[in-house]
N, C-alpha and C positions, 0 to 999 in steps of 0.2 A: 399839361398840368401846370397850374402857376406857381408862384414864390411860395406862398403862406400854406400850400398843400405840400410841396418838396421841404419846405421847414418842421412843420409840424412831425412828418416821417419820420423828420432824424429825433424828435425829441421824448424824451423815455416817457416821458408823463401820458402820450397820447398816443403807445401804441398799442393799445385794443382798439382805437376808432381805425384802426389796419390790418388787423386777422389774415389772414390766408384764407378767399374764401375755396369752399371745396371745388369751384371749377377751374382751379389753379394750376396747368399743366404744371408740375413739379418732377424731378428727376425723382420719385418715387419707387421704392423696391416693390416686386410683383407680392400681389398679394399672395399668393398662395408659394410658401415655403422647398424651395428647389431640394431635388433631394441632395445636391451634389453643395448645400451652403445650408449645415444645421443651423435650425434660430435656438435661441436662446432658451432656456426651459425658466418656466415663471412658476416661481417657489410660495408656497405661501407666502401673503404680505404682500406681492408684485414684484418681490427680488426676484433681479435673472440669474441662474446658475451658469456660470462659465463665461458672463458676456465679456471680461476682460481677460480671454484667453491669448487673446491678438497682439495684447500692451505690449510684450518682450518684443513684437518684432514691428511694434509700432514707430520705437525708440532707436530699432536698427535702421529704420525706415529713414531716421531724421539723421540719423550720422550719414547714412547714405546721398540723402539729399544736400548736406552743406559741401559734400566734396562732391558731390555730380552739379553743381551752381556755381561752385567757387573755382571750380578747375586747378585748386594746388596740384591734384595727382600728377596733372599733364607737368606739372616744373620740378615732381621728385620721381624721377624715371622706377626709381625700385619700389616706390608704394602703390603698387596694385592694390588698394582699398576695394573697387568694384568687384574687382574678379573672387575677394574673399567673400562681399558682402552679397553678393547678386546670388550666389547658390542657398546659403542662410533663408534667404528673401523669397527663395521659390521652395522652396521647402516649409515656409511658413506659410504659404500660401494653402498647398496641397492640404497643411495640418490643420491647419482652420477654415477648410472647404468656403475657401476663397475666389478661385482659380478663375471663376466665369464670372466673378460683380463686376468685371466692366463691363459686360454687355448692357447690365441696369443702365450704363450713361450712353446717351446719343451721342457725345464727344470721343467715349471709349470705342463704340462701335465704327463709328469715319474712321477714326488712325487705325483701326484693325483691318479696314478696308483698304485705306491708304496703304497700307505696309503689304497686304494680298497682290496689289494692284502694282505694288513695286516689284515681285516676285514674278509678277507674270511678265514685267519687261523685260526680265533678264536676258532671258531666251533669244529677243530680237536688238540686244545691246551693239551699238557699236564695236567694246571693246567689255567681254562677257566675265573676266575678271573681276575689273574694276568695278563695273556694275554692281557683281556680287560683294565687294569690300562694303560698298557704302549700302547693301542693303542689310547687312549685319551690322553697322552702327546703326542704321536706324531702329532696327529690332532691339537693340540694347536700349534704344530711347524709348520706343515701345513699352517695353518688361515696365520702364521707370511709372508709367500711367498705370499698369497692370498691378504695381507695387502700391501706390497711393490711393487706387481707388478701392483695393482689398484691406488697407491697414489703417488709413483715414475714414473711424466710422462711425464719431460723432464730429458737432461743429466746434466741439471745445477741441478736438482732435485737429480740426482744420486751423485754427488758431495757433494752435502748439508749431503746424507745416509753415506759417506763413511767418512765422517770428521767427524759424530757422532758415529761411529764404532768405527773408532778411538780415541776419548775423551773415549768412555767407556772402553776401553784396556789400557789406560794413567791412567784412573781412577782405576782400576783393580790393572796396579802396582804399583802405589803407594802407595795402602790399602797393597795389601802384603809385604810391608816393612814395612809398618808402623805399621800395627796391627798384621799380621801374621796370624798365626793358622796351618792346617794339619791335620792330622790323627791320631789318636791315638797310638803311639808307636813308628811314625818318626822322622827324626829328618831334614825333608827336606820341605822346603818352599813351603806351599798352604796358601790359602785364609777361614776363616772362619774355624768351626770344622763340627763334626759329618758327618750326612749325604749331608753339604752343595759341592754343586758341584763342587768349585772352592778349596776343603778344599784337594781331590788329586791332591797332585802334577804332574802326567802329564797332566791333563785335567787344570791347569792353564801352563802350561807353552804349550800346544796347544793352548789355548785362545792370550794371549801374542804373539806369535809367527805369528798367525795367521792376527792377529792387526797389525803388523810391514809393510806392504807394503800397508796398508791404512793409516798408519803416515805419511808414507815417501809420500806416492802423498799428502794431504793434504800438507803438507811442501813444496813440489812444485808449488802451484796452492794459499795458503795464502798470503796475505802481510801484513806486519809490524810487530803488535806484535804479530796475529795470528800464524806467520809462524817462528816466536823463539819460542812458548809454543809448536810448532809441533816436532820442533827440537829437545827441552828439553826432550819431552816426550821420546825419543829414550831411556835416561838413565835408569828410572825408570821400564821401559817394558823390554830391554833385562838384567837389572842389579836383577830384579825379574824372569826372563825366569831362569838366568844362578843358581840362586840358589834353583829351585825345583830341581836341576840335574838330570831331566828329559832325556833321550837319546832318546826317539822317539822324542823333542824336538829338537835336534840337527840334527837329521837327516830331519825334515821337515824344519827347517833354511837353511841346509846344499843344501838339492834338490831345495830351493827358488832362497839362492843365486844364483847357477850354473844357473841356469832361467834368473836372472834380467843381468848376466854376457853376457850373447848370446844375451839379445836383447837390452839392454841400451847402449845410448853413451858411448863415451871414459870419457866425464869429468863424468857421473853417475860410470862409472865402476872404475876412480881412484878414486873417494870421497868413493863406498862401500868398495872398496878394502882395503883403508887407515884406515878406522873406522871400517873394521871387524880386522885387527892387530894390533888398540889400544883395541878393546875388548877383542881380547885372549888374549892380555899380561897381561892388569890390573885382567881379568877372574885366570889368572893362580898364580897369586900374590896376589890377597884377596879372593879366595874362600878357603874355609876348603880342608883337604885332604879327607874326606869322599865322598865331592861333586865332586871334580875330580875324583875321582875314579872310580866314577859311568861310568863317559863318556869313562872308557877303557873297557866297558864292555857290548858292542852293543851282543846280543845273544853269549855271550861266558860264560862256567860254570867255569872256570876259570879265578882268576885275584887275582893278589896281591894287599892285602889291601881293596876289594870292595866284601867282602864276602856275605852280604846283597843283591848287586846288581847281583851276580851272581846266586844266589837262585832262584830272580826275572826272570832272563834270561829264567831258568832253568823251572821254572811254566810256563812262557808263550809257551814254545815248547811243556808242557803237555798239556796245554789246545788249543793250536794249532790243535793238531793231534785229542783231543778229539773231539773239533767241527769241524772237518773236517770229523771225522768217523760218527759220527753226522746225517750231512751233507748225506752220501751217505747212509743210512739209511731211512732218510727221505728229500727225493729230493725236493717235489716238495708242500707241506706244512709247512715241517718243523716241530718244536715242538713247536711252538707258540710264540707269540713277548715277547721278555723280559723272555722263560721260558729255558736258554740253562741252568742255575744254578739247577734248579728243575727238569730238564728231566736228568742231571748228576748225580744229589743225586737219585736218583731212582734208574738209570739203576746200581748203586753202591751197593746200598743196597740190589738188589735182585742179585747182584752178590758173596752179602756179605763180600762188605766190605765199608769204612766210604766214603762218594762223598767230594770230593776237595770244593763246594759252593764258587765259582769265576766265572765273566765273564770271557766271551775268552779273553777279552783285543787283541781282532781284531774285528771293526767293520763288514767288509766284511762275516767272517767265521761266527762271530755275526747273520749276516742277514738271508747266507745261511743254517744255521741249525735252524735257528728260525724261519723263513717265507720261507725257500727252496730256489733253484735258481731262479726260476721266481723272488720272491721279490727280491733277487739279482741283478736279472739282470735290475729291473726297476731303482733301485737306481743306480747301474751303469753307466744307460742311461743319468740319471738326470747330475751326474756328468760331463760326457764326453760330453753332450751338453753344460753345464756350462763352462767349458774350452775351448772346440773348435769353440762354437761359437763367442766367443771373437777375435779371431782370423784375420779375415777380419778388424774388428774394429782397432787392434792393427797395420796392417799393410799395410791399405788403408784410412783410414777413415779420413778427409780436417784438422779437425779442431789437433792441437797437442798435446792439452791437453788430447782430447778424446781418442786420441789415449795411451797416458801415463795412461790413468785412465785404459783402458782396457787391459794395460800391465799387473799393479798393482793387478786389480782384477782375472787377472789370475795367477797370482802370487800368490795369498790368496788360489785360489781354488787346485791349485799342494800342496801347504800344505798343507792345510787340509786334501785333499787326502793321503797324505805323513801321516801326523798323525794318522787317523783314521785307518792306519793298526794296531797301537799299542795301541787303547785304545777302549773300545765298548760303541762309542758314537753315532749309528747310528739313532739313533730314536728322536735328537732334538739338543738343542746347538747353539753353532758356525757356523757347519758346516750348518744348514740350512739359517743363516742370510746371509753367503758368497754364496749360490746357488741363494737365493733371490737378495740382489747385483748384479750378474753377469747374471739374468733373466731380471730385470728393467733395467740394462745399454743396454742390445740386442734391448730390446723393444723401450729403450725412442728414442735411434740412429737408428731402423728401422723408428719410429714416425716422428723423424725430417728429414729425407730421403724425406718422404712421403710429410709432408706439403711443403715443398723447389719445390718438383716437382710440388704441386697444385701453388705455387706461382711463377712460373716461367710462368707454362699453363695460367693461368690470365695475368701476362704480356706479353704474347703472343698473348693471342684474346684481349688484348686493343687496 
């Protein structure tokens, strides 16, 4: 597609000459009315009777999700938010014969698989415990897609998810400037201490990073004061991104922009282009030289001044090859969710000598030596339908905002992608709230397809 066809897309004036034609594989609900998901009854006039019966637990939805992104709960031990909100949530489900819309999404269906596929490992786990620990958070990540794609069901509903994404990412870096914390022995910006998940620094600075193209459409799509606090929020999310000096960090920025560059206008491509070369100047002029240094040392064991970060390089290329040899060992089980640390210290020990006890710090290699390539490959699925179904949206779809949302959220899901080869976050997080996102935008924009065509067919046989 060239320049003057990608401009014209985004531009309001010219999208009828972009319709959705009908052979548009779209994340569409079945036509014919499940008994176990009432539709809506059509009142005289085309009003729906009861179709805003969902809103109350639409809105539990969104409080759920700023503290399942933001992860304050994990730094105030007594606020079990989830555990109140999560029975509310499936009970809202049951009450507005909900329970089965995620099968509607090809994204819902892989992580359903994925999560099946985790369950069947258990049995041949290394250490059959543990296994089972991490296959209950991932089922808790689970419910959270089961949750958005039941309560997310229109696009002004998906709008409402991605602007609460984003406050908890705005929320996120602000706490890391202001309160701090990290890891015990760093000396590079995380959120909270110990075993809190935001407390290493690349897993906030993939949170952050991740958050930045749901700022940015919020800021598009606000007005007044909403869309200066959108703005704002840019400083506090990359001015805390840049100082975990995170380098998988930069590299999923890095592969976002190149994205937002090929398919946004000229005036979005000189606003990011202008505002990513105020960030690296004021970046290279008030960051430490420790935090710079870090970023000259993408997988290289060498580097002057970044001796720490080179070490790091150095580890992750060991634990690369480990779970990949892994991996070919045990294809098609794996060693069980969550056991790559423990089937390492083993095979070490009986080789006689001491195990490394590290993740791979690669999700993928994570997957496949701990659930095999199958569980691999389901997760894979999930992703690449997250992405690609976006696609049609981004570059047919009437309305322009819809189409800028579904830029954005594909924007989110390449990073994350991008990230999660450097960190072993596959089992819950971020990345599952951005797959759920980009599940509810396929569905709610198949949804409104759908009633457009029944409201056309009625004023046809009038």
């Amino acid at each position: 597609m060239n320049l003057s066809a990608i401009q014209k897309m985004n531009d309001p004036a010219t999208v009828d000459d972009y319709a959705l034609p009908e052979t548009v594989a779209l994340e569409a609900e079945a036509g014919t009315p499940r008994a176990s998901e009432p539709q809506a009854q059509v009142a005289p006039g085309g009003r729906k009777r009861g179709a805003e019966f969902y809103k109350p637990f639409h809105y539990l939805l969104l409080i759920y999700l700023f503290f399942y992104c933001s992860r304050i709960p994990e730094m105030i031990p007594a606020f079990h938010v989830g555990l109140l909100l999560q029975p509310l949530l499936l009970v809202g489900m049951i009450m507005t014969g909900t329970t089965k819309t995620i099968y509607q999404s090809s994204v819902g269906r892989a992580m359903i698989w994925f999560t099946g596929w985790m369950l069947l490992c258990i049995p041949f786990a290394t250490w059959k415990g543990g296994a089972f620990d991490q296959f209950t958070i991932a089922l808790q990540a689970l419910l959270l897609i089961f949750f958005m794609t039941a309560f997310i069901r229109s696009i002004d509903d998906c709008y409402r998810v991605m602007f609460v994404i984003a406050l908890a990412m705005t929320a996120v870096g602000i706490l890391s400037l202001v309160i701090g914390g990290g890891r015990e022995g760093s000396n590079r910006l995380g959120l909270g201490t110990g075993n809190d998940t935001l407390s290493d620094s690349n897993f906030l600075a993939l949170f952050l990073i991740v958050g930045l193209p749901l700022i940015w459409f919020s800021a598009s799509v606000k007005k007044g004061l909403l869309r200066v606090v959108m703005i704002l929020a840019v400083i506090p999310v990359m001015a805390g991104a840049a100082e975990t000096g995170s380098r998988s960090g930069l590299l999923a920025l890095g592969a976002g922009i190149i994205f937002f560059l090929i398919f946004a206008t000229m005036k979005q491509r000189i606003i990011i282009v202008g505002g990513g070369l105020i960030f690296f100047i004021l970046a290279g002029a008030l960051l430490p030289p420790n935090i710079l240094g870090r970023f000259t040392t993408i997988f290289q064991a060498k580097s002057a001044g970044a001796e720490e970060a080179a070490e790091s390089a150095e580890t992750r290329k060991m634990l690369l090859g480990k779970s990949l040899d892994m991996t070919l060992h045990h294809p098609i089980l794996g060693v069980g969710p969550g056991q790559f640390m423990v089937a390492e210290a083993r095979e070490a020990m009986a080789a006689g000598h001491r195990g490394v006890w590290h993740y791979t710090h690669n999700s993928y290699t994570e997957l496949s030596s701990e659930c095999g390539i199958p569980g691999l490959i389901f997760y894979l699925a999930a992703f690449w339908r997250a992405y690609r179904g976006l696609t049609p949206i981004r570059n047919r779809y009437p309305r322009a905002s819809t189409r800028r949302a579904a830029m954005f959220v594909q924007m989110a899901v390449l990073m994350a992608a991008i990230g999660a080869f450097f960190l072993s976050i596959a089992y819950g997080g971020i990345l599952y709230a951005v797959l759920g996102v980009s599940a509810a935008l396929q569905l709610a924009v198949g949804r409104e397809r759908k009633e457009s065509m029944q409201e056309q067919a009625l004023v046809a046989a009038a």
